[in-house]
C-alpha angles and dihedrals in degrees: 000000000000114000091164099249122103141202132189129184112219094279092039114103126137092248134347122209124196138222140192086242103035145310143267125198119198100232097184144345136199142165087347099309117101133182118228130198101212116186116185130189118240118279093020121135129220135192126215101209126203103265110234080243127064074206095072124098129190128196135187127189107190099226083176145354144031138292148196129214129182118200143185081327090313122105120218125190124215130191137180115309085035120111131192133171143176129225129169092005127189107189139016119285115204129202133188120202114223095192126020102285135208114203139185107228122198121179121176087209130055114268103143094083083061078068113032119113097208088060094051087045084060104044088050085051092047090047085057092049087057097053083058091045113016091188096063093061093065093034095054086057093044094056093040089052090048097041092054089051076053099050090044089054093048091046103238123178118259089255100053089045080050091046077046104051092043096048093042082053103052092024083119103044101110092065089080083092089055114106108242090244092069100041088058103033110149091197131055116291118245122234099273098041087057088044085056091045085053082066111074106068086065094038089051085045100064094048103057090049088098093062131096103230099100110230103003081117098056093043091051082049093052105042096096094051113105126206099257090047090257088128139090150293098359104014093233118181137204107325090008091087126069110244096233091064090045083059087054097043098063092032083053106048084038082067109041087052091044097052134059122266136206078237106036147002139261127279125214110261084251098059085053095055095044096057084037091060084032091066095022105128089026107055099353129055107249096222089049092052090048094053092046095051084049098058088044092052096051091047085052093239091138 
């Protein structure tokens, strides 16, 4: 049971990733925020880049070890007890170890996923689910990209939009079991080939239960599942069904009606909107229908 409070022995991280020249395990994560054991052979350099955001902060306690920083053409050691950090950062800032170190590395934005290797293992996968289908690859990063305008109008917190990117992304996952003759049927499919298609949330499901992100599982299980039950694999209604999935669930039937198929063609976004407003209540959250018309009206869509 999760009572939000945590506790870890000394081998104990959510995930390690390893590196010719060292290691870093994600200890802990929160609200957007995560704490890395990094641990870096000796002469070895490292580079501090500019964040995409003047928001992110980066900060490094020295447990063991000794470092080199050059700065502004002056060196500083620093040795264990001694801290440094970046925000708002303009240029690169570059360190040498001297000895084998061991650091504390806070970040107040997510970095870890850059590194992991169970998130490279399922992009790979996902990459090989759009050369069987090269329509899923843009359509991953168009309902992650509308899911995330949804979150942001709905006011989620900066873990759930992160659950939620990384679900949009991988939502689809599950397709990669599907043979390639029924990904890419022209015609309508028969009984037991859409039985095979209700698979894959569950499919998808099950593959992403190694990861870190908490939940991301149970959100890509539950994408498919419609308010009045009417959806797949569990026939969830109403509260039943995370939120999260309930955002999928309309960015991902806006884009499916919005883009052309091996077995029909596009709709206008309007369209769209209209059959999305028309079900909303019945198969689509309200709130989540509303959110999404507004982003689409300030971007001048409809």
């Amino acid at each position: 049971m999760n009572t939000g409070f945590y506790i870890g022995t000394e081998n104990d991280s959510l995930e390690k990733s390893v590196q010719g020249s060292g290691s870093l395990n994600l200890l802990g994560k929160g609200d957007g925020a995560e704490v890395m054991l990094q641990r870096i052979k000796a002469d070895k350099t490292v580079f501090i880049e500019p964040g995409e955001s003047s928001e992110l902060m980066e900060f490094f306690y020295i447990l063991d070890g000794t470092i080199e920083i050059e700065r502004n053409d002056q060196k500083t050691i620093l040795k264990r007890g001694d801290y440094f950090y970046s925000h708002n950062l303009k240029q690169t800032i570059q360190f040498r170890t001297k000895t084998d170190v061991a650091l504390i590395y806070f970040t107040t934005q997510p970095v870890f996923y850059y590194l992991s290797a169970t998130i490279k293992e399922l992009t790979a996968l996902a990459d090989r689910v759009s050369e069987k289908d090269r329509y899923i690859l843009e359509h991953n990063r168009r309902v992650k990209d509308y899911s995330l305008k949804i979150a942001g109008k709905l006011n989620l917190s900066k873990e759930r939009s992160e659950n939620l990117a990384f679900a949009s992304m991988f939502h689809d996952l599950g397709k990669i079991n599907i043979p390639d003759e029924i990904l890419n049927k022209p015609g309508k499919l028969t009984a037991e080939e859409f039985e095979m298609i209700k698979k894959h949330p569950a499919d998808g499901s099950k593959l992403v239960q190694r990861t870190y992100y908490e939940g991301i599982a149970e959100i890509i299980y539950q994408h498919h599942e419609r308010l009045d039950g009417s959806g797949y694999p569990l026939g969830l209604k109403g509260d039943e069904i995370l939120l999260e999935a309930k955002i999928i669930a309309v960015a991902d039937t806006y884009d499916a009606m919005t883009t052309d198929r091996a077995y029909r063609l596009r709709v206008s976004p309007q369209e769209a909107v209209d059959e999305l407003i028309r079900l909303k209540g019945i198969y689509y959250d309200e709130k989540v229908v509303d959110a999404f018309v507004q982003v689409l009206k300030e971007e001048n869509i409809i």
